[in-house]
N, CA, C and O atoms as CSV, one atom per row, in Angstrom:
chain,resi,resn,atom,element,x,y,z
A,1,UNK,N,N,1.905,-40.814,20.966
A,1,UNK,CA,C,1.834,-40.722,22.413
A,1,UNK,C,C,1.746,-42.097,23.077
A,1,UNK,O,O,2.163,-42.228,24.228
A,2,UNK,N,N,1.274,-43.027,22.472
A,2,UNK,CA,C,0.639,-44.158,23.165
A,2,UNK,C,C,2.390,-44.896,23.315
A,2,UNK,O,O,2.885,-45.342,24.350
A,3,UNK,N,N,3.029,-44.828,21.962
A,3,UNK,CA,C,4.995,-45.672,22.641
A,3,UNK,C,C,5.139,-45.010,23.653
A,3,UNK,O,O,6.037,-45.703,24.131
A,4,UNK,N,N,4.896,-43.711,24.864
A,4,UNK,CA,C,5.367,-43.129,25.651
A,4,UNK,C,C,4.767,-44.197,26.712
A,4,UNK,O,O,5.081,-43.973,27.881
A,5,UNK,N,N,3.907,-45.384,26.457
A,5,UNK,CA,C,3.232,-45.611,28.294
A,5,UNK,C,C,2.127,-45.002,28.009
A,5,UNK,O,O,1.356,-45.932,27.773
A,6,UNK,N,N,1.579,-44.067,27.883
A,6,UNK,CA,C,0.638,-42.756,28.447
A,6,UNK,C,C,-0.748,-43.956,28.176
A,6,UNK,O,O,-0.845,-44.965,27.477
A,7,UNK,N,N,-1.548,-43.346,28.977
A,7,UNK,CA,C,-3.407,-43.798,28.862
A,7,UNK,C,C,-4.107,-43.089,29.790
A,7,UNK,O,O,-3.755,-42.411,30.755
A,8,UNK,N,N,-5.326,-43.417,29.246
A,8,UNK,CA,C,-6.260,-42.548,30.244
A,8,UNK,C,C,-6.215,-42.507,31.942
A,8,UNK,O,O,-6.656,-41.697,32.757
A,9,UNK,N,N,-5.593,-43.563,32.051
A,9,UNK,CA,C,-4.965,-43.815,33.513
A,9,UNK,C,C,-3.687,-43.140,34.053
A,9,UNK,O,O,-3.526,-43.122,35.273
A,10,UNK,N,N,-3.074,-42.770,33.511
A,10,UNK,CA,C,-1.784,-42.168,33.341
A,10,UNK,C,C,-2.347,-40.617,34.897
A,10,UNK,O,O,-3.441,-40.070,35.034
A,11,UNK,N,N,-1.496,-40.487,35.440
A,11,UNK,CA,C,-1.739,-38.877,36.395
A,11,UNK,C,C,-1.304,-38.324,35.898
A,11,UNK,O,O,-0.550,-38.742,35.019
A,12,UNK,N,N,-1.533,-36.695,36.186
A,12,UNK,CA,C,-1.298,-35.368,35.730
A,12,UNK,C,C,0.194,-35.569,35.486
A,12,UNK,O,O,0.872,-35.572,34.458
A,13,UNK,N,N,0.546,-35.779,37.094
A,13,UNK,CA,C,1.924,-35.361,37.442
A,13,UNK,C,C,2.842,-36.373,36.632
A,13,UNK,O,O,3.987,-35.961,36.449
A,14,UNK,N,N,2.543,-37.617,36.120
A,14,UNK,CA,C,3.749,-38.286,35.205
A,14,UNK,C,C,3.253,-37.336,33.609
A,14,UNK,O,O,4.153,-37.063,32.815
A,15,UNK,N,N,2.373,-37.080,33.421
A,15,UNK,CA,C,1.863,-36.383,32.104
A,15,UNK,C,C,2.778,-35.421,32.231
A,15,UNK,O,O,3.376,-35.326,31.160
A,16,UNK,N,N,3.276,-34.476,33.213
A,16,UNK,CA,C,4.224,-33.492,33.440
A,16,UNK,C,C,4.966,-33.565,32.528
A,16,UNK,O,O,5.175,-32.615,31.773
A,17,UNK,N,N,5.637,-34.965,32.392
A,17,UNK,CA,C,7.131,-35.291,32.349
A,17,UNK,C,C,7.120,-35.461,30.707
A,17,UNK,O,O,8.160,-35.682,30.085
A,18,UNK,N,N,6.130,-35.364,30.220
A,18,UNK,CA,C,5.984,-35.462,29.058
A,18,UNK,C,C,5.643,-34.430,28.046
A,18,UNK,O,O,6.161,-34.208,26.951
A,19,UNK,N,N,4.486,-33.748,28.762
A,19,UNK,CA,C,4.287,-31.973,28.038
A,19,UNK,C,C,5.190,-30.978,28.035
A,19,UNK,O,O,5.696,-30.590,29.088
A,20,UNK,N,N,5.495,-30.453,26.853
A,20,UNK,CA,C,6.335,-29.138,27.595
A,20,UNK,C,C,5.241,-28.001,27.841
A,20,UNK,O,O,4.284,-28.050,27.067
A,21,UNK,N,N,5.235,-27.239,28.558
A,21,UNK,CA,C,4.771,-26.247,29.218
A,21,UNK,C,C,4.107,-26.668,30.020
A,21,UNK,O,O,3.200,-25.915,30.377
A,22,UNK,N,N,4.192,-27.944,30.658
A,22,UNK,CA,C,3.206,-28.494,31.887
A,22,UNK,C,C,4.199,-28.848,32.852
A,22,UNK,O,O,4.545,-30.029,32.862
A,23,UNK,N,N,4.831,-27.906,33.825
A,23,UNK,CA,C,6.019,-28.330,34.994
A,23,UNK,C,C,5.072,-29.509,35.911
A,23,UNK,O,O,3.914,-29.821,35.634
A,24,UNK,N,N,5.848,-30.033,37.003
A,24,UNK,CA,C,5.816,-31.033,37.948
A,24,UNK,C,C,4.491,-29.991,38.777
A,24,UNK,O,O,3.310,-30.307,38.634
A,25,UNK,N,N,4.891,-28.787,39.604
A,25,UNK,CA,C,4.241,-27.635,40.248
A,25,UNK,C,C,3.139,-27.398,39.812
A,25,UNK,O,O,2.473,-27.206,40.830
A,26,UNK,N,N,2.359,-27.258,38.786
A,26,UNK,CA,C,1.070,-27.170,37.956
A,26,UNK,C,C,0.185,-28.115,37.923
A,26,UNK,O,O,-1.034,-28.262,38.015
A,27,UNK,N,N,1.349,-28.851,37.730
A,27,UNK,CA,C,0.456,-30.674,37.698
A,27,UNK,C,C,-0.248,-30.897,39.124
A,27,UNK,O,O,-1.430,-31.074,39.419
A,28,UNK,N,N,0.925,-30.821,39.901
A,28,UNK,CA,C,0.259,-31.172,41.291
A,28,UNK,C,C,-1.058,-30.243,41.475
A,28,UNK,O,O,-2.194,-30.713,41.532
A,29,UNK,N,N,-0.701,-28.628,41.576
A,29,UNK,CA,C,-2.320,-28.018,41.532
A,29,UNK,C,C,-3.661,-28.603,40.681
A,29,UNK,O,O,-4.794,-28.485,41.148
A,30,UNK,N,N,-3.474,-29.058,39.758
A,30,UNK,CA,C,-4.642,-29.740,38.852
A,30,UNK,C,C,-5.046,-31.015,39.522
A,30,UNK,O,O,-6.203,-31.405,39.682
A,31,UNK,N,N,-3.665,-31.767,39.986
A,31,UNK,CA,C,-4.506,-32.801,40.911
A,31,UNK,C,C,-5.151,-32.532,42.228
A,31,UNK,O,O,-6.091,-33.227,42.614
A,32,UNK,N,N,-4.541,-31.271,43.118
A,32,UNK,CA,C,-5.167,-30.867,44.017
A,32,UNK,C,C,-6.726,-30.571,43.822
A,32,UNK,O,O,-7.546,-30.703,44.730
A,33,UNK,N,N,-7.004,-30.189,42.636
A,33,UNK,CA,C,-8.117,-29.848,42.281
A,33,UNK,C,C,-9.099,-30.683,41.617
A,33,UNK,O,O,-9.965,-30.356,40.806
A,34,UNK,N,N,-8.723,-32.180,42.255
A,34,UNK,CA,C,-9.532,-32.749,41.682
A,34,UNK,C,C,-9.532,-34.152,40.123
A,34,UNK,O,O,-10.095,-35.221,39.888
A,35,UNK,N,N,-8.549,-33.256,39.455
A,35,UNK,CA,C,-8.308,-34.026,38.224
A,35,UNK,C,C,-7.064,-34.267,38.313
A,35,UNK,O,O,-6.104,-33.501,38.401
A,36,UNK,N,N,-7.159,-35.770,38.277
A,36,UNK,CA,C,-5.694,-36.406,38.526
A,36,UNK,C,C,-5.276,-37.284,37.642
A,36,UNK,O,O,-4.128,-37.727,37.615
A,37,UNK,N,N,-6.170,-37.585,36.874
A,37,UNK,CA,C,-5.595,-38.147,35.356
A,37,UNK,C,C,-6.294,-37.937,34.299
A,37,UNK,O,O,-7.353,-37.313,34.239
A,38,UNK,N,N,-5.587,-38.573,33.242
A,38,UNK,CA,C,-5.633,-38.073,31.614
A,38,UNK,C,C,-7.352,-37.679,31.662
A,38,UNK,O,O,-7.910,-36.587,31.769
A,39,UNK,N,N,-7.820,-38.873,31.553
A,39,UNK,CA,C,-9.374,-39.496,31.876
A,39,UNK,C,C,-10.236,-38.246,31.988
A,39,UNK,O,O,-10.986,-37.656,31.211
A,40,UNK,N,N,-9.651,-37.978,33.873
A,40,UNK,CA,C,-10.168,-36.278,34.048
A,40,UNK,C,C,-10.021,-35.248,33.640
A,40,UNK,O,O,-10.802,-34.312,33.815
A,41,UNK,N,N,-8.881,-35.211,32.948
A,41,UNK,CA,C,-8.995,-33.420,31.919
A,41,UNK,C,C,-9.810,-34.021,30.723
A,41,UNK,O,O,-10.536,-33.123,30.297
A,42,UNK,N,N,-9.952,-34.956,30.145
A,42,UNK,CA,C,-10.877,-35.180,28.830
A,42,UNK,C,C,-12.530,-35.092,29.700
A,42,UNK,O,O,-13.464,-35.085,28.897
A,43,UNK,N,N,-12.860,-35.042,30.869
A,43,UNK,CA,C,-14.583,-34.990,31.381
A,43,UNK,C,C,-14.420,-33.541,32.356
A,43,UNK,O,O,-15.374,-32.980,32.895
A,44,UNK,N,N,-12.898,-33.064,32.446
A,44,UNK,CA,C,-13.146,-31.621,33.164
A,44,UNK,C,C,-14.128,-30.936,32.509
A,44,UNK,O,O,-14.246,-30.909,31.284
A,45,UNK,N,N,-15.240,-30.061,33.744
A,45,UNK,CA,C,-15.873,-28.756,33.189
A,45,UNK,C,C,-15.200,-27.968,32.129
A,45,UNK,O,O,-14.050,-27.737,32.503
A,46,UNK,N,N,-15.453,-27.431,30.896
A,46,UNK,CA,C,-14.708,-25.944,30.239
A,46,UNK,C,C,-13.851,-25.090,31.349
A,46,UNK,O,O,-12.733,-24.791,30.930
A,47,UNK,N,N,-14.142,-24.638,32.672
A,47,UNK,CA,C,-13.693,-23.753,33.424
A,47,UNK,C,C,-12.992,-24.544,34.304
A,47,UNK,O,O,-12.058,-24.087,34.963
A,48,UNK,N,N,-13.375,-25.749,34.381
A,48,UNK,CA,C,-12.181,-26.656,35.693
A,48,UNK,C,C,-10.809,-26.903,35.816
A,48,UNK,O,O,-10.205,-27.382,36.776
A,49,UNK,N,N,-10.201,-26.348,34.247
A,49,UNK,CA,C,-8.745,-26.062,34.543
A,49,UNK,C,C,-8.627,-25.185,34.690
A,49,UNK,O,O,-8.205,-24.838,35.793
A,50,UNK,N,N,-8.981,-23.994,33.463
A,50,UNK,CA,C,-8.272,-22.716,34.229
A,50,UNK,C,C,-8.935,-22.444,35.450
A,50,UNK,O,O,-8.634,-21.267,35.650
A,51,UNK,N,N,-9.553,-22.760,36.259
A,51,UNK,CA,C,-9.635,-22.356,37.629
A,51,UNK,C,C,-8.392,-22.611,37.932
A,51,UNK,O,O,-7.717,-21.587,37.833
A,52,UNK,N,N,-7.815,-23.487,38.244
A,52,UNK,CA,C,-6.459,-23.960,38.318
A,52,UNK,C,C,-5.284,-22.813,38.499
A,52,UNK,O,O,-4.603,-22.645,37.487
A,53,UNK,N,N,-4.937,-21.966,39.690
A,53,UNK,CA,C,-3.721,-21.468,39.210
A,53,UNK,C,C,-2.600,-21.617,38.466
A,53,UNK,O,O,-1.960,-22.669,38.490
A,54,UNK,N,N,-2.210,-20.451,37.641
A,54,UNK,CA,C,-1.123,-20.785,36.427
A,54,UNK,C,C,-1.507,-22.081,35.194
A,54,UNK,O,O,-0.644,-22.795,34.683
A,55,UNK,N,N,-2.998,-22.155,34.889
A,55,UNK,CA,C,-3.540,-22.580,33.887
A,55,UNK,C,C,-3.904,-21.985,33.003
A,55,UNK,O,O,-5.130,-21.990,33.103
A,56,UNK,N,N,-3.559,-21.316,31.952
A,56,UNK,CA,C,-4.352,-20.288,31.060
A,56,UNK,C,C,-4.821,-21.239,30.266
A,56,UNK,O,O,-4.431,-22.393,30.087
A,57,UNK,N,N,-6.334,-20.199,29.478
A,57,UNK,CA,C,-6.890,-21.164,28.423
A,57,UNK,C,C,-5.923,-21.608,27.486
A,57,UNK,O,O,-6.154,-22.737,27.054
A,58,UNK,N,N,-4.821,-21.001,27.007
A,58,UNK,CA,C,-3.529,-21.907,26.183
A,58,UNK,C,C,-3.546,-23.238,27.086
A,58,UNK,O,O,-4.174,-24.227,26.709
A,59,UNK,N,N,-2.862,-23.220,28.236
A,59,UNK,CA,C,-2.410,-24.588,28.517
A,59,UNK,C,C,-3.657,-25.573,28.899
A,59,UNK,O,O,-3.661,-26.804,28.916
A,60,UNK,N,N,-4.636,-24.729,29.178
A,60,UNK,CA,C,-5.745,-25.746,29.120
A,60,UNK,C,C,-5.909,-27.040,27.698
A,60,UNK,O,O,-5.951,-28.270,27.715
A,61,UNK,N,N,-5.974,-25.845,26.389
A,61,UNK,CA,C,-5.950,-26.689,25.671
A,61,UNK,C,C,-5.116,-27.445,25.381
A,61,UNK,O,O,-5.357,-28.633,25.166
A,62,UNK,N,N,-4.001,-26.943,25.313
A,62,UNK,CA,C,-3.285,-28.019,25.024
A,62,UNK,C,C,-2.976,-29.314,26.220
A,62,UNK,O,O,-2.142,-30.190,25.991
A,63,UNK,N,N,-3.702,-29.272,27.366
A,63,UNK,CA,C,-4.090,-30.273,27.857
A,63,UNK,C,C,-4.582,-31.173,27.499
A,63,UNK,O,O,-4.222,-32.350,27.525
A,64,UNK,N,N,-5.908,-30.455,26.937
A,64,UNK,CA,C,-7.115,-31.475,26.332
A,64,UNK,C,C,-6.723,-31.720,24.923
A,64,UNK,O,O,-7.196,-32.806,24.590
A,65,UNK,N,N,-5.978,-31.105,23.836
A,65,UNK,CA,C,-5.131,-31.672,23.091
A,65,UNK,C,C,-4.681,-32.713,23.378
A,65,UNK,O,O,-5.137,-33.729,22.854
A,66,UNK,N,N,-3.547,-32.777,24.390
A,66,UNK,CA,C,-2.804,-33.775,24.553
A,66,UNK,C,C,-3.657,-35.003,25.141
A,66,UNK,O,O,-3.168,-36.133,25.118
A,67,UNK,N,N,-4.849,-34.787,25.632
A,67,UNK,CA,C,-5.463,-36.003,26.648
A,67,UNK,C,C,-6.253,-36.798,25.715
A,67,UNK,O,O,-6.631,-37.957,25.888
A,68,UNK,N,N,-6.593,-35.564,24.056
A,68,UNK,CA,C,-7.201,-36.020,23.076
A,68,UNK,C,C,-6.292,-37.510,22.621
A,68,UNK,O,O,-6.630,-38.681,22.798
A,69,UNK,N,N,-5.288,-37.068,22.108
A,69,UNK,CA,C,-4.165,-37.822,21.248
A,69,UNK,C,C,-3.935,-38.704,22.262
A,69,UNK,O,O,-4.428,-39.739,21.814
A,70,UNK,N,N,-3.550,-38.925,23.214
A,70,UNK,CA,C,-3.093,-40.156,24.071
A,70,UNK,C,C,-4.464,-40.469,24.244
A,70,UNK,O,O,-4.431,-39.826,25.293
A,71,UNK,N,N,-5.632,-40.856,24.192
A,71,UNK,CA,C,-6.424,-41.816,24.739
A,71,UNK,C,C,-7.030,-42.342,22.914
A,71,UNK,O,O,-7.609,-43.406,22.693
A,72,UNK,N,N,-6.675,-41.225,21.778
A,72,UNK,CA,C,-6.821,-41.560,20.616
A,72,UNK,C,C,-8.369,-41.086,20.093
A,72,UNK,O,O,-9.013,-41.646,19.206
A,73,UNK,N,N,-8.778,-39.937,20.860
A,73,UNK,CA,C,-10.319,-39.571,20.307
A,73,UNK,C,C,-9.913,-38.314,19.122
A,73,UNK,O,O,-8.809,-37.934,18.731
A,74,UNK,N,N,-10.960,-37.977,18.843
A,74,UNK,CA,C,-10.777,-36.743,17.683
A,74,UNK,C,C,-10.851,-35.519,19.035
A,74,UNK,O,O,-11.342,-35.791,20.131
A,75,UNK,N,N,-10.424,-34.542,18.780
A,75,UNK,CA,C,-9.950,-33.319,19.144
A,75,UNK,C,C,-10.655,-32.845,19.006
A,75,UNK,O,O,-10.985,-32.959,17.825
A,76,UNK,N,N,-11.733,-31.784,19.913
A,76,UNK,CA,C,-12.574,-31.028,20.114
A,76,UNK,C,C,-12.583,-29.776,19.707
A,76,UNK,O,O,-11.543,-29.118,19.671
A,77,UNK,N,N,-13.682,-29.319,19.373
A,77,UNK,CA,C,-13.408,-27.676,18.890
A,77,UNK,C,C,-13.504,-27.016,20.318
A,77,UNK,O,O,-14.428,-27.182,21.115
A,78,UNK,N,N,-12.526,-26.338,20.472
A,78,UNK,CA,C,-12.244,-25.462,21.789
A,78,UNK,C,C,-12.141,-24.027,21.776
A,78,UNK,O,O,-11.554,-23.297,22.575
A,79,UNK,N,N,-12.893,-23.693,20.606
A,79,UNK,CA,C,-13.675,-22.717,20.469
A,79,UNK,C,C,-14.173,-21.552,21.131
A,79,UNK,O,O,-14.995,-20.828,20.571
């Protein structure tokens, strides 16, 4: 992830362009809500994405998957 550019600084909405199952439209709601980069989905509440319309706990994780691997921490049990 890290040859892509990406870091904890990175916003939702360029992260878009990189996840599949994360459109441009989703992204923006997650930043509406607050979390607008990588940074912030790795310190979001458990419930602060899927609050998120069209966030299911799938794409949650694999949010925090992905926010795992680009900033380079170990991967959480999401349990």
């Amino acid at each position: 992830m890290r040859s892509d550019g990406l870091d904890a600084t990175t916003d939702v909405v360029t992260l878009a362009d990189h996840v599949d199952g994360l459109g441009e439209s989703v992204a923006r709601r997650i930043d509406d809500k607050g979390i607008e980069t990588v940074a912030d989905i790795l310190i979001a509440d458990e419930g602060a994405l899927t609050d998120v319309p069209y966030v299911s706990e799938t794409r949650a994780d694999l949010l925090r998957e992905t926010a795992d691997a680009i900033v380079d921490v170990e991967p959480r049990d999401v349990d």
